[in-house]
C-alpha positions, 0 to 999 in steps of 0.5 A: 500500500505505501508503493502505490500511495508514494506512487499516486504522490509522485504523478499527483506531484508531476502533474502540478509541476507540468500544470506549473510550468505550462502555466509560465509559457502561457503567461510568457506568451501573454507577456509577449503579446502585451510587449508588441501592443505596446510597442505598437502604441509607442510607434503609432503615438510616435507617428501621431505626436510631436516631441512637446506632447510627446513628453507632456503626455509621459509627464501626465501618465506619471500622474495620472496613467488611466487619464493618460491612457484614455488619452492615448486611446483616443488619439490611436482611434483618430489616427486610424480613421484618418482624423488627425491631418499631421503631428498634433502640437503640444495645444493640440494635446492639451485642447484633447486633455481637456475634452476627455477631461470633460468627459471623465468629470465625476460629479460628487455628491454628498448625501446626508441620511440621518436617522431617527431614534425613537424613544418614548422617554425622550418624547415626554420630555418635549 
């Protein structure tokens, strides 16, 4: 009996490392994949915009990296649909920062719930 358990124990075993290891070519693969579409934003994004953008829109993905990548979304979109006629300047850059900050604008409100406490004591009193 102890055979055959230490032998169920050793394919139990074998069978997690090749799940294991099957697991880190496929995020491999999935780590290449995100490697290329970056690269290709870089070169679209390198096509579309000047250097003085360029580096105003790093600046701003320090900051902010998801207004920075709505940003980008949105000028990758223009540029395949041929909406962008040449390089956009810096005040081109900064008149689409404003739009998508128009659209992302969150509205905040506060809302007060106060609560009632009932109690026939209290309510002699008044």
């Amino acid at each position: 009996m102890a055979d055959e358990e230490l032998a169920a124990l050793r394919q139990q075993r074998l069978a997690e490392l090749q799940a294991k290891h099957g697991d880190t070519s496929a995020d491999a693969s999935q780590q290449e994949a995100k490697q290329r579409e970056a690269e290709i934003r870089n070169t679209i994004l390198a096509q579309v915009l000047d250097q003085a953008a360029r580096a105003r829109l790093s600046n701003l993905a320090l900051v902010k990296p998801d207004k920075a990548k709505a940003v980008e979304n949105y000028l990758i979109q223009m540029a395949r649909f041929g909406q962008l006629p040449g390089k956009v300047s810096e005040q081109g850059l900064i008149e689409i920062l404003e739009k998508v900050s128009q659209q992302t604008e969150k509205k905040t409100t506060v809302k007060f719930n106060r609560r009632k406490v009932l109690d026939s004591d209290e309510e002699d009193d008044y």
